[in-house]
N, CA, C and O of each residue as an XYZ file, in Angstrom:
420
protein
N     107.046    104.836     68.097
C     106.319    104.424     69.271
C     106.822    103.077     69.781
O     106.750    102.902     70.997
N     107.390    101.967     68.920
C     107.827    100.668     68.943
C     109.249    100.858     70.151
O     109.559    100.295     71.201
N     109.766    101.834     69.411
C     111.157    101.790     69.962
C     111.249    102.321     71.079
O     112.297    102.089     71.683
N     109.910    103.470     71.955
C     109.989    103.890     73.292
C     109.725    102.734     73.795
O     110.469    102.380     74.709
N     108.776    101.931     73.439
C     108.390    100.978     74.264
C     109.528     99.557     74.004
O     109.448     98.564     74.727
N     110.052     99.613     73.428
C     111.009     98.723     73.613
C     112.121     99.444     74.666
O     112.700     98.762     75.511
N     112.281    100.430     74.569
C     113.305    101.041     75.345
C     112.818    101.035     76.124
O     113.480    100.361     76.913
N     111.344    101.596     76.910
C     111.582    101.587     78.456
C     111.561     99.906     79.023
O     112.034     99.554     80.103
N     110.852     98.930     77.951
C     111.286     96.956     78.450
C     112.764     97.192     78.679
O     113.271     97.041     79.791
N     113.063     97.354     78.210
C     114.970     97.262     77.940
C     115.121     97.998     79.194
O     115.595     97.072     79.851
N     115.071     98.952     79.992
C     115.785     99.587     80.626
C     114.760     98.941     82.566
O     115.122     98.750     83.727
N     113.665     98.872     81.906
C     113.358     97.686     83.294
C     113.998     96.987     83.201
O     114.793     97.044     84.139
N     114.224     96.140     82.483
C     115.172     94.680     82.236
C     116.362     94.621     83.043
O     116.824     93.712     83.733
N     116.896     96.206     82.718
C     118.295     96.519     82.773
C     118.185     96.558     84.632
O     118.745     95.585     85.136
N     117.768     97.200     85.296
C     117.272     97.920     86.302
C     116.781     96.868     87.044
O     116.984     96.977     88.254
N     116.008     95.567     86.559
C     115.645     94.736     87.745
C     116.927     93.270     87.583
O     117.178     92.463     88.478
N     117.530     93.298     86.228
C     118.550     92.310     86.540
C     119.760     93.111     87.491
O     120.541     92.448     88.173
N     119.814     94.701     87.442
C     120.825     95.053     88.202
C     120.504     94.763     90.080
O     121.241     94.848     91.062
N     118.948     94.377     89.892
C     118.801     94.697     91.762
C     119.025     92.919     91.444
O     119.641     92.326     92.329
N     118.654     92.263     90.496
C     118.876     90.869     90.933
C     120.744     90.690     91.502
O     121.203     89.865     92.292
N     121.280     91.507     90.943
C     122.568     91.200     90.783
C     123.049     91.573     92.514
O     123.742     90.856     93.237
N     122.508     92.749     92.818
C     123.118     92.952     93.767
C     122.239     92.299     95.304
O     122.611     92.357     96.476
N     121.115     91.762     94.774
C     120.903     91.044     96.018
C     121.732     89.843     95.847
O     122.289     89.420     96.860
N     121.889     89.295     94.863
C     122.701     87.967     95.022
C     124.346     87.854     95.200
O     125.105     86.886     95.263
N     124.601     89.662     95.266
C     126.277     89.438     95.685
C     126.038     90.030     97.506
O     126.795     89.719     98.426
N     124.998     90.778     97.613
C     125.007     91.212     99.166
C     124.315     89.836    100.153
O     124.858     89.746    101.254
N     123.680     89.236     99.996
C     122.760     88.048    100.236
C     124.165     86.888    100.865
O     123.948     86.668    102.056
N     124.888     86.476    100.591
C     125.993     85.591    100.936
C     126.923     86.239    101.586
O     127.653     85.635    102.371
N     127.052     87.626    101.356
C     128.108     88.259    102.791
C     127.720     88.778    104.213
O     128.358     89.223    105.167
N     126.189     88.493    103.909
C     125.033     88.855    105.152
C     124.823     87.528    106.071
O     124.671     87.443    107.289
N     124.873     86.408    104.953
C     124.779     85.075    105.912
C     125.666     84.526    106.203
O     126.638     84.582    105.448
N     125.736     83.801    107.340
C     126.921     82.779    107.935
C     127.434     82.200    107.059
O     126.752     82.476    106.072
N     128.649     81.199    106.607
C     128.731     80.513    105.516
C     128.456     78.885    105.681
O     128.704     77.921    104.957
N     127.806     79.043    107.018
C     127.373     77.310    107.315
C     125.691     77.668    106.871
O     124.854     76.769    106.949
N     125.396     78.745    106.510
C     123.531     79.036    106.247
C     123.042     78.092    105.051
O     123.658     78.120    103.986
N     121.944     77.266    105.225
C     121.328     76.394    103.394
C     120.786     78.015    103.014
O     120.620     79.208    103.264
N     120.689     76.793    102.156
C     120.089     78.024    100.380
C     118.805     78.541    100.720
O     118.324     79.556    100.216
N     118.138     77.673    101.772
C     116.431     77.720    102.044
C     116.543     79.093    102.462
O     115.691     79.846    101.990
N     117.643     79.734    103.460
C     117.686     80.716    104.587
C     117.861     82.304    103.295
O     117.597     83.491    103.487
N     118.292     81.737    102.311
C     118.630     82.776    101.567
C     117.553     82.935    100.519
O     117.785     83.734     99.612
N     116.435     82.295    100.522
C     115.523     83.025     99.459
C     114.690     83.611    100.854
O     114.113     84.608    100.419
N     114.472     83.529    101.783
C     113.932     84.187    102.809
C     114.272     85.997    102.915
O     113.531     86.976    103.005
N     115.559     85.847    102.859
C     116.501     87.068    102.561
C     115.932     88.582    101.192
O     115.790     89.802    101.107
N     115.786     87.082    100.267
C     115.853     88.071     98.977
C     114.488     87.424     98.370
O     114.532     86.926     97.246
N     113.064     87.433     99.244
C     112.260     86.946     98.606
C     111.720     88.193     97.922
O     111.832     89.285     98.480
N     110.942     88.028     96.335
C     110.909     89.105     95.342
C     109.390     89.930     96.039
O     108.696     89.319     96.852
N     109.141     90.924     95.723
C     107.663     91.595     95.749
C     106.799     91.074     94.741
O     106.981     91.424     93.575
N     105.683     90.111     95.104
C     104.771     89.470     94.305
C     104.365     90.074     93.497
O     103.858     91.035     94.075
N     104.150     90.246     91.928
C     103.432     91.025     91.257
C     104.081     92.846     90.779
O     103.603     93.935     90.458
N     105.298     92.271     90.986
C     105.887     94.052     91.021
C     106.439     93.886     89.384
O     106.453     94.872     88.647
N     106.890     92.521     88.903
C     107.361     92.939     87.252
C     105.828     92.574     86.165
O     105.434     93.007     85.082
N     105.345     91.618     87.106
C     103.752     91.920     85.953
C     103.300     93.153     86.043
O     102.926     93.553     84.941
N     103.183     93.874     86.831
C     103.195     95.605     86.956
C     103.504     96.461     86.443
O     102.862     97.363     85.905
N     105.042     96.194     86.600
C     106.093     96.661     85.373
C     105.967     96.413     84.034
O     106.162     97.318     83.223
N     105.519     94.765     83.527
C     105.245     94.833     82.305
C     104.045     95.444     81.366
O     103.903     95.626     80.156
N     103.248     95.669     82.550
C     101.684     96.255     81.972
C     102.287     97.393     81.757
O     102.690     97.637     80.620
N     102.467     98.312     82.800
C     102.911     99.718     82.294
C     103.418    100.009     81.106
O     103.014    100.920     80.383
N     104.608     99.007     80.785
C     105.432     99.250     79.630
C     104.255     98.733     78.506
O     104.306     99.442     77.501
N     103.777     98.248     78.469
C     102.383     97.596     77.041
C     101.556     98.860     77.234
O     100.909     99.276     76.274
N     101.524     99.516     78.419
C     100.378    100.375     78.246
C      99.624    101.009     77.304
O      98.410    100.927     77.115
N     100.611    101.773     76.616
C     100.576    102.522     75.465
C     100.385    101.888     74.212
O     100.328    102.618     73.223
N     100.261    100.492     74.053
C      99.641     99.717     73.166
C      98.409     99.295     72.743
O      97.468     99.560     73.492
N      98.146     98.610     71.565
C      96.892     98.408     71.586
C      96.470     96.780     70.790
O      97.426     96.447     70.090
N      95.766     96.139     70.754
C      95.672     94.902     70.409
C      96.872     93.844     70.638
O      97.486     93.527     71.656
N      96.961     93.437     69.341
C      98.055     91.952     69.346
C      99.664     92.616     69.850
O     100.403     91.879     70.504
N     100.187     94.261     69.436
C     100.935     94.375     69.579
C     101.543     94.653     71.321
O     102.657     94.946     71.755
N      99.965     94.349     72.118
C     100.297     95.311     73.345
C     100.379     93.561     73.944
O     101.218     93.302     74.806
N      99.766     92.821     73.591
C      99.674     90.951     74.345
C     100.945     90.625     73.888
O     101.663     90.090     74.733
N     101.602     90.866     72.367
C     103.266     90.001     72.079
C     103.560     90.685     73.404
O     103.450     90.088     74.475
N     104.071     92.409     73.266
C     104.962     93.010     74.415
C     104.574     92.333     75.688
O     105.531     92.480     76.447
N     103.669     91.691     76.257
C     103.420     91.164     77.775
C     103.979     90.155     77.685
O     104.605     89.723     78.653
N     103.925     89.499     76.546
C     104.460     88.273     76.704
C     106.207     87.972     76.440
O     106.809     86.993     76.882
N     106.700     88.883     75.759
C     108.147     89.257     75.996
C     108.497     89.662     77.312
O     109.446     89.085     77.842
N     107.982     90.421     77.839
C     108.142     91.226     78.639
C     108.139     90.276     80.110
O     109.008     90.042     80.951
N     106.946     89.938     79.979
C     106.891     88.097     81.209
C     108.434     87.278     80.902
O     109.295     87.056     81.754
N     108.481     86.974     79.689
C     109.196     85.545     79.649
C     110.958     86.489     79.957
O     111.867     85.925     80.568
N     111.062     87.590     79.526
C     112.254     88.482     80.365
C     112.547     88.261     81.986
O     113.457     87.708     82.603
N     111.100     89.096     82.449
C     111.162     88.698     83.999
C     111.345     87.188     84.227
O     112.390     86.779     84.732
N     110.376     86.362     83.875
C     111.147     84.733     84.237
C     112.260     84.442     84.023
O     112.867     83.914     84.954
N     112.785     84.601     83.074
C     114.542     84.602     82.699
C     115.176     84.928     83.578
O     115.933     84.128     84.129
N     115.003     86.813     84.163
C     115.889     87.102     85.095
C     115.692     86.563     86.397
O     116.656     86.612     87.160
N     114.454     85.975     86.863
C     113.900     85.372     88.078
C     114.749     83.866     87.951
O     115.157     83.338     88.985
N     114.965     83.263     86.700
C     115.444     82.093     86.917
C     117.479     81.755     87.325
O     118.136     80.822     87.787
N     117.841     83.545     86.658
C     119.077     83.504     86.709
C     119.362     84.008     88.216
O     120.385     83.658     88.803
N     118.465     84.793     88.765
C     118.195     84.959     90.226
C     118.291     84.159     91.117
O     118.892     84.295     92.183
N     117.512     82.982     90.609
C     117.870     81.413     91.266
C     119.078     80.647     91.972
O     119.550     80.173     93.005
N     119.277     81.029     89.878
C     120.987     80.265     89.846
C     121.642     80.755     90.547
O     121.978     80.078     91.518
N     122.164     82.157     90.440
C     123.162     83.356     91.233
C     123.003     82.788     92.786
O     124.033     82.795     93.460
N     121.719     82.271     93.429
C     121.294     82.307     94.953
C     121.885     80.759     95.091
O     122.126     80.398     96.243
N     122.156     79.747     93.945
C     122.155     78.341     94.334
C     121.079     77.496     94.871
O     121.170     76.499     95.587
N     119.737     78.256     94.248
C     118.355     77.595     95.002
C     118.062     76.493     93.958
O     117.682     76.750     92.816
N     118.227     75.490     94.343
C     117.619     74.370     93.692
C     116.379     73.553     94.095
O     115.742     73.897     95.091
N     115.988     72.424     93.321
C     114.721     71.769     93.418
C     113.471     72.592     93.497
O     113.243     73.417     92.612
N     112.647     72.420     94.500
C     111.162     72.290     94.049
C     111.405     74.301     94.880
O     111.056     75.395     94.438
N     111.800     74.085     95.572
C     112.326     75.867     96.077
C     112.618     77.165     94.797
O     112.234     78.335     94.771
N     113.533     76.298     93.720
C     113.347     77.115     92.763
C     112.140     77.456     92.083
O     111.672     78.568     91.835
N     111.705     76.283     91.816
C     110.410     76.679     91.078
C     109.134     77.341     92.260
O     108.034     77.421     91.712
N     109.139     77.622     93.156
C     108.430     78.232     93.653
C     109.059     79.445     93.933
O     108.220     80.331     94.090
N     110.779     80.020     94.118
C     111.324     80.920     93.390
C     110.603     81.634     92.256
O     109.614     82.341     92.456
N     110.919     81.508     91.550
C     110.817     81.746     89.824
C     109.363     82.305     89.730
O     109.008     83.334     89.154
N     108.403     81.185     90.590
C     107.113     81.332     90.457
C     106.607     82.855     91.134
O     106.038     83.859     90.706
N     106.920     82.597     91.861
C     106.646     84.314     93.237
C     107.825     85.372     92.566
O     107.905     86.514     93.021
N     108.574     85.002     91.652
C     108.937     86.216     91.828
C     108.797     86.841     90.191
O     108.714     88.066     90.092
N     108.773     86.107     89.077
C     107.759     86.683     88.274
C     106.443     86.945     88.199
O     105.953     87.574     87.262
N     105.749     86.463     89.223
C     104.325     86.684     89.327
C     103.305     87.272     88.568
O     102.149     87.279     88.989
């Protein structure tokens, strides 16, 4: 039971760092190259609440302490990929962290 539910985390993981990937290579051939960074989280701003969503589903099938660790792996994943999302976009300062913030939600 451990290992479905690690597998379907793993394969969201897989699946939302792949859309991170490709908004952040389509995102810079869409904008001018005189555009700030501000213009480009506008572009690729995330759906509020769509990987806390994702992570419940995947805990679903759990029950007590083992179903709260998986949320909390499962969160600090999405922030990870939300923060490398960042980087990939070149969003810095207080923009990132309100990045990061909205889009692990």
């Amino acid at each position: 039971m451990k290992r479905l539910v690690i597998a379907l985390v793993s394969a969201g993981s897989l699946l939302a760092s792949g859309a991170a990937f490709a908004q952040s290579t389509s995102a810079p051939a869409a904008a001018p190259a005189a555009a700030p960074a501000q213009e480009n989280t506008a572009a690729a701003a995330p759906v509020p609440g769509a990987k806390r969503a994702a992570c419940q589903s995947a805990a679903k099938a759990l029950k007590g302490q083992d179903r709260h660790d998986q949320m909390q792996l499962c969160m600090a994943q999405a922030h990870l990929d939300c923060l490398k999302q960042a980087i990939d976009q070149k969003i810095t300062g207080p923009q990132r962290k309100d990045f990061v913030k909205s889009c692990a939600g």
